[in-house]
C-alpha positions in Angstrom: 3.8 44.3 -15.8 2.8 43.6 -19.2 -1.0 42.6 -18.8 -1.4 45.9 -17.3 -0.7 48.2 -19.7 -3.5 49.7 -21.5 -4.2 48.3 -25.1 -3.9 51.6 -27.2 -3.3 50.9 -30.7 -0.5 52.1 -32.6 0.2 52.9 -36.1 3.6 51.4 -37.3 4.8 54.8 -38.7 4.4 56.2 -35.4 7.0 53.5 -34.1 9.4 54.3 -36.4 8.6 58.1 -36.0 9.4 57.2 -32.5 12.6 55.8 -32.1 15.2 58.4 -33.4 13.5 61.3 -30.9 13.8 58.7 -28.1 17.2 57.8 -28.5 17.8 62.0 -28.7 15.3 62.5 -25.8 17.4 59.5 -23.8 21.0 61.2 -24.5 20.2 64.5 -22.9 17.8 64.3 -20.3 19.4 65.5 -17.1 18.3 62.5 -14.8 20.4 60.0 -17.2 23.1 61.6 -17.6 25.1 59.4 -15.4 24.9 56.8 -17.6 26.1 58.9 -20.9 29.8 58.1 -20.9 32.0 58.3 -23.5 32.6 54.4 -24.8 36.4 53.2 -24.3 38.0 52.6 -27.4 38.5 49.1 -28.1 41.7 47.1 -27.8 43.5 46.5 -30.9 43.7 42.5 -31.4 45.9 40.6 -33.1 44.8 38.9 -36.4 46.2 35.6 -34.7 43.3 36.6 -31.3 40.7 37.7 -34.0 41.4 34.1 -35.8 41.1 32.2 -32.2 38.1 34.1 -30.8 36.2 33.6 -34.7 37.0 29.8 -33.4 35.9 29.8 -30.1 33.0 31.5 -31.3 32.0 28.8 -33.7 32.2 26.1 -31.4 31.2 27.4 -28.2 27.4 27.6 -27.0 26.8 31.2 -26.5 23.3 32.3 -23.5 22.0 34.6 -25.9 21.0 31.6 -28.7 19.3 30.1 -26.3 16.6 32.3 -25.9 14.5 35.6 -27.3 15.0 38.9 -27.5 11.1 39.4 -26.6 11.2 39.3 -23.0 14.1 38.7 -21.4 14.7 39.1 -17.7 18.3 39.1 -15.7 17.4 35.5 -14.5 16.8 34.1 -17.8 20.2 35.6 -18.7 21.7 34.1 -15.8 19.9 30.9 -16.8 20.7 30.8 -20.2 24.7 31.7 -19.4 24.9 28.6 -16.9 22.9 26.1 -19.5 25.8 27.6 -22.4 28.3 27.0 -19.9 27.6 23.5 -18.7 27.1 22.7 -22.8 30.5 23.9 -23.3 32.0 22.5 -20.8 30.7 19.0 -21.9 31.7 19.3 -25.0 35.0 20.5 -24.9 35.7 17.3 -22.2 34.2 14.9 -25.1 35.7 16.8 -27.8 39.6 16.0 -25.4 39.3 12.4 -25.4 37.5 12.1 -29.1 40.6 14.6 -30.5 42.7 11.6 -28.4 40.6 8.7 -30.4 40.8 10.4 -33.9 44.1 11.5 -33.6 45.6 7.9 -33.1 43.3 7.0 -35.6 44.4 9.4 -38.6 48.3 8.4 -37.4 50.2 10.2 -34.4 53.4 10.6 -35.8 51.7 12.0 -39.2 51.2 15.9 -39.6 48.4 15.4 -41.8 46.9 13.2 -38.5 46.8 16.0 -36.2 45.6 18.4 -39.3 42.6 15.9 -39.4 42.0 15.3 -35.5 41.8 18.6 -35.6 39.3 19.0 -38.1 37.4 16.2 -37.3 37.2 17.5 -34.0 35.9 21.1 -34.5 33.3 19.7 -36.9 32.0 17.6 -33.6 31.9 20.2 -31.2 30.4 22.6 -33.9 27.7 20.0 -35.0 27.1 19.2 -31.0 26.6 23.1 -30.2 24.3 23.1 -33.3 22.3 20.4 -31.6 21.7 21.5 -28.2 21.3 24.9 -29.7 18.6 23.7 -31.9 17.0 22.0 -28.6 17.7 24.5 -26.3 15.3 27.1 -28.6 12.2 25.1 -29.1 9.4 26.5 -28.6 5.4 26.6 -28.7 5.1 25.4 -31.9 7.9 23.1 -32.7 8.4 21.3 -29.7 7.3 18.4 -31.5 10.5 18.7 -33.9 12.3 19.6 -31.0 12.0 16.0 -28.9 12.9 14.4 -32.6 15.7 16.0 -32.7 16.5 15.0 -29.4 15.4 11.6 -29.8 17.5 11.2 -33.1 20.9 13.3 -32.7 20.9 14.5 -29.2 20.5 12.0 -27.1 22.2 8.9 -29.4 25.1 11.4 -30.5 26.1 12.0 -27.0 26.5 8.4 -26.0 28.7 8.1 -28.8 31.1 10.6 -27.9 31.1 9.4 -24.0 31.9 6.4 -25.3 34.9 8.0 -27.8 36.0 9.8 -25.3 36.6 6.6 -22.8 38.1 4.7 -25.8 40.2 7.8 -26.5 42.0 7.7 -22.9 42.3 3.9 -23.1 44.0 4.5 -26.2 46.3 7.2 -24.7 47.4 5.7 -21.9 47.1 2.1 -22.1 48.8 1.2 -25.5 50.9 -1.1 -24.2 48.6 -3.5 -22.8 46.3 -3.4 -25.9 49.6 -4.4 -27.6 49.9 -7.6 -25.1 46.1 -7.8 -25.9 46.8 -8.2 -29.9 49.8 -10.9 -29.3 47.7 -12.8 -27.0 45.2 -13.4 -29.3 47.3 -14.3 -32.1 49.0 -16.8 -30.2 45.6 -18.0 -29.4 44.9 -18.1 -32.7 48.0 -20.1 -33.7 47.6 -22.1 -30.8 44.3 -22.7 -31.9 44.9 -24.1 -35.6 48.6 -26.0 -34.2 45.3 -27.7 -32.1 43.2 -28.3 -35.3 46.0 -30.1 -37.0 45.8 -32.6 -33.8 42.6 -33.0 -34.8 42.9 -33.2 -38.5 46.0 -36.0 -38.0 43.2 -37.9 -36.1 41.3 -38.3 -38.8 41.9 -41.5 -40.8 43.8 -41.0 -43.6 41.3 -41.4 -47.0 42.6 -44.8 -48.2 42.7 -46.3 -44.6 38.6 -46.8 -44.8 39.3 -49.5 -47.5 42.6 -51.2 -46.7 40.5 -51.5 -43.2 37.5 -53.1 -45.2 39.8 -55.3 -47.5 41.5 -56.6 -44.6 38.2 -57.2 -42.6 36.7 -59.1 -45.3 40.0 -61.1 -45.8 40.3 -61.9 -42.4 36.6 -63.3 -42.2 37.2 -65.2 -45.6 40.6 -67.0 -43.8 38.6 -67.9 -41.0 36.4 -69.9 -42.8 38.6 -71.7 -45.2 40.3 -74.9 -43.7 43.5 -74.7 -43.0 43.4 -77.8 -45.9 42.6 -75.3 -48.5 45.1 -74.2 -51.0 43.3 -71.0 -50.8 44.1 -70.6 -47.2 48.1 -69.9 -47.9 47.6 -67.3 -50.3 44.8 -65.2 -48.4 47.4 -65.4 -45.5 50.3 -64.2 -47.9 47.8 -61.6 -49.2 46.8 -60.4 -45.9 49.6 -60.8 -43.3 52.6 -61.3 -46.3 55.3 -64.7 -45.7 56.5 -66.4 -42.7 59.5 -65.2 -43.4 58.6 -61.5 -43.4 57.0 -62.0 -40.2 60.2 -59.6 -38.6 60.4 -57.2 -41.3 60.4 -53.6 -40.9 58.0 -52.3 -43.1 58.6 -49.0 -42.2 62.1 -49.0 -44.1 60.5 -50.3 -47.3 59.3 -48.0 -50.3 56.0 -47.1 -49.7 55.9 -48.2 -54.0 56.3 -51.4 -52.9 53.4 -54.1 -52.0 52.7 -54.6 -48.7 50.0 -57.0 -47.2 46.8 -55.4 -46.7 46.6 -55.8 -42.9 50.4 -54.5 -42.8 49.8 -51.6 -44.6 46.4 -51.0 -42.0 49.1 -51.3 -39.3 50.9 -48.8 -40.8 48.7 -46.5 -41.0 47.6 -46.2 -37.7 51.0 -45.8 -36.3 51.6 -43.2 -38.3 48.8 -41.6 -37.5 49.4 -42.2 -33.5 53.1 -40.6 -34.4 52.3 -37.6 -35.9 49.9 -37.2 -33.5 52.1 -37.5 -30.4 54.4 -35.3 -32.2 52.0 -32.6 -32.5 50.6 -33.2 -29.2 54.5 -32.8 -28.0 54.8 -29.6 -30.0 51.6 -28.0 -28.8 52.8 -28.4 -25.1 56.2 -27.3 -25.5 54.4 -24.0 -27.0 52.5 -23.6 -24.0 55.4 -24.5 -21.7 57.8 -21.7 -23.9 54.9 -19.3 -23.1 54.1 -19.9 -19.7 58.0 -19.8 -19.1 58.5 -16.4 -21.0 55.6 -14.6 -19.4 55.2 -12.3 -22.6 53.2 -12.9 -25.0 54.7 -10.1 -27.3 58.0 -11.7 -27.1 57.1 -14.9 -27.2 54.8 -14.5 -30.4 58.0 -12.4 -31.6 60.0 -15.9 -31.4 57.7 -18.1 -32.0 55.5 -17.0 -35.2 57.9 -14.0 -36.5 55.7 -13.6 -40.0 52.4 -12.9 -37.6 54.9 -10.6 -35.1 56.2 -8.8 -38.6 52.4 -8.5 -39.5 50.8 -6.3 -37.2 54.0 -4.9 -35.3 57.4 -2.9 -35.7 60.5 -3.5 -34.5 59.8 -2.0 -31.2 57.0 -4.0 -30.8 54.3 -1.1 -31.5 51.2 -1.5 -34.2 52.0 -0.5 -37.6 48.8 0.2 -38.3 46.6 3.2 -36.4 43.3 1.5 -36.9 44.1 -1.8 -35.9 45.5 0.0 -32.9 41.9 1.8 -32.2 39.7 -1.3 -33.3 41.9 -3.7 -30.6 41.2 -0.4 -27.9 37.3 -0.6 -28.4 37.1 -4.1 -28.7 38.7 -4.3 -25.2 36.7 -1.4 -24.0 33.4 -3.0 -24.8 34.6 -6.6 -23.0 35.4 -5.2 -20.1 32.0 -3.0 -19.9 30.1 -5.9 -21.0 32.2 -8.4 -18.2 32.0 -5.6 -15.6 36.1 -5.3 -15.4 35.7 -1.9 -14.8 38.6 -1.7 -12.3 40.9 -2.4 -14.9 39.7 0.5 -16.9 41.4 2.9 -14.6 41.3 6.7 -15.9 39.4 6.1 -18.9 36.5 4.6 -16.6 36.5 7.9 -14.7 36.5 10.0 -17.6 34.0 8.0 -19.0 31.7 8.1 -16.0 32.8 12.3 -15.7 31.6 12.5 -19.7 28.7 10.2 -18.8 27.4 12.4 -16.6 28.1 16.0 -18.0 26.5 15.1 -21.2 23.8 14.2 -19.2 23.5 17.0 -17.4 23.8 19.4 -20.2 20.9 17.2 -22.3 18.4 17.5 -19.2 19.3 21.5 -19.0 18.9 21.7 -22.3 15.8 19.5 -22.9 13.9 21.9 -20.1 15.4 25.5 -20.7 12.2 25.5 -23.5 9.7 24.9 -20.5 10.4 27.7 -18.7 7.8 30.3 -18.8 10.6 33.3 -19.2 11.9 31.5 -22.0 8.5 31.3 -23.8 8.2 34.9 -23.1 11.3 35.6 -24.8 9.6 34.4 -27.8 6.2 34.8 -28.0 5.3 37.6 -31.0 2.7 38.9 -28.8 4.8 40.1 -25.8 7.1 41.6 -28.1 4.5 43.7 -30.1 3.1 44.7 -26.9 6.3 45.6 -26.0 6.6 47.8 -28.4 3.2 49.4 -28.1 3.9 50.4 -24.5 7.3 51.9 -25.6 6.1 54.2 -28.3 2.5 54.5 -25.8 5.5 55.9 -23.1 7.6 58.0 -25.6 4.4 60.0 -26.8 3.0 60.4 -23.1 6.7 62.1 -22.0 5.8 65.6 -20.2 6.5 68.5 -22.7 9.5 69.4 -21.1 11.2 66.4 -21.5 9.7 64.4 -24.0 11.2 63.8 -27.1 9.3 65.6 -29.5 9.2 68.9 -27.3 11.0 71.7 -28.9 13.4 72.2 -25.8 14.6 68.5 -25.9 16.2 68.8 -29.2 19.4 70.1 -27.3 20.5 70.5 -23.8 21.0 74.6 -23.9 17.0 74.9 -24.7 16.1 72.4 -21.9 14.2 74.3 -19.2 15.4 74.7 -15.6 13.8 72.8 -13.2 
């Protein structure tokens, strides 16, 4: 309709001159009547719905920032209203499970935790509207800026609030396995060092590398000294100690006291193979006490009571908030990575319903700008020639019923028809 109106140029003081005889001209001409009606008066809101709607407003994509005011059609409203819709709509489900996340973050049973959720969370949606609002109204010009912005804080922002708002149901509703998750690996971890001290009893005590050599060399010197030799006795004293100590326990002696050199080797090594067994012994009776209680929070409870007293309460909950959150992504993340999705549960459906509205909403958003309408809408040109045509019609009115006729400056000097 546009291309074929004529080009007659207008000066701008005509335009303004314009605009007050039309709306007059408008108000009384008989064939729109029907649509002069006197407005309803308003409904008196509360200061408490004024408050909430300021809110809603802030946070909530509205159609008509996502397009002109140039050219705009009823399907480009209808278009832009669905594309607000779906936007809000995905954010408000992200901004649910991220308010869940942040809130048992900041501390659930601490006002000043849900003052901060809350905060927190209205900054996100407000920033996320900001961004697909900034997407949604690129145009001829920018669109350049526009896929950065995309690229940048659209597209990575959103997969980090699907992925809050799976973590934040996982952390809702499934605290009490990511409890059993933190016990079980601190047993593991105490399991794992009562294993490294196996390891470190197996290595030879630092003085048994040269009772072992002293007794080696004394050992090869007896065995080539004749029996003859008056050396020979005291090499055997020196290594192996009197005849008649043969049946002593050397165990019961004072370790100040001088043993032979291949005694004190034997000692050694038995003591090592005790304390050994005895740790060996000590690591499986753990893992029998475990297996037996089939709870790893109770049994690290009676087992290693300083780690329990660490991380827990009384009642077997985290003391601390973000240790509770770090243990609920780390999970999250292993069982994505291992594909354990069916032990996800809900959060894996919200997740997936997140997923998949945010996806949704970026595609809408990424190709409202494409649409011809919506270039319309703000293209300069259309809306000067817009407003050519309007003044071009206001000044072409018939006499009778144009706006700068005498008789239309009231409806008792209309004429009859």
């Amino acid at each position: 309709m546009l291309q074929s109106l004529p080009s007659v140029p207008t000066e701008p003081r005509a335009e303004e001159s314009a605009v007050q005889p039309l709306l007059h001209w408008l108000q009384h001409h008989p064939q729109f009547q029907h649509l002069h009606q006197d407005p309803k008066p308003a409904p008196t809101r509360s200061r408490q719905r004024r408050v909430l709607d300021w809110l809603l407003h802030q946070v909530g994509a509205r159609p008509e920032e996502f397009h002109g005011t140039a050219y705009v059609t009823a399907s480009l409203e209808q278009d832009s209203a669905i594309v607000a819709k779906v936007v809000t709509t995905s954010n408000w489900v992200d901004a649910v499970g991220n308010f869940n996340l942040l809130l048992f973050a900041n501390g659930i049973a601490n006002p000043i935790g849900w003052i901060s959720a809350g905060l927190l969370t209205g900054i996100l949606l407000k920033f996320d509207k900001e961004v697909y609002t900034s997407v949604a109204r690129g145009r001829k010009g920018n669109r350049r800026l526009t896929y950065v912005v995309a690229m940048v804080g659209l597209l990575p922002f959103s997969a980090l609030k699907t992925l809050g708002t799976g973590v934040g149901v996982e952390v809702m509703q499934n605290q009490a396995a990511l409890e059993q998750r933190q016990a079980t690996s601190l047993i593991n971890q105490s399991l794992l060092q009562e294993r490294g001290q196996i390891a470190r009893i197996q290595i030879a005590d630092p003085t048994y590398a040269a009772v072992q050599q002293q007794c080696l060399r004394g050992q090869q010197q007896l065995a080539r000294l004749p029996h003859t030799d008056p050396r020979w006795d005291s090499v055997q004293v020196e290594l192996f100690g009197e005849w008649s100590e043969r049946r002593q326990d050397w165990n019961r002696r004072g370790r100040t006291d001088l043993r032979p050199i291949c005694v004190q080797q034997k000692l050694i090594e038995a003591d090592q193979r005790q304390r050994t067994a005895e740790a060996r012994r000590r690591v499986e009776a753990l893992e029998q006490q475990r297996i037996s209680t089939g709870n790893d929070l109770r049994f690290l409870k009676q087992t290693y009571p300083s780690r329990y007293e660490q991380v827990f309460n009384d009642h077997g909950q985290f003391r601390s908030s973000v240790q509770l959150v770090q243990v609920a992504i780390d999970n999250y993340l292993d069982k994505l990575a291992h594909g354990q999705w069916g032990q996800l549960g809900l959060s894996l459906y919200v997740l997936m319903f997140s997923l998949l509205s945010s996806a949704t909403a970026c595609c809408m958003v990424l190709l409202h700008p494409t649409k011809p309408e919506v270039a319309m809408s703000w293209d300069e040109d259309v809306r000067r020639e817009r407003d050519r045509w309007l003044v071009e019609q206001i000044l072409s009115t018939d006499a009778g019923y144009g706006p700068n006729s005498p008789g239309s400056q009231s409806p008792k000097y209309r004429r009859d028809q």
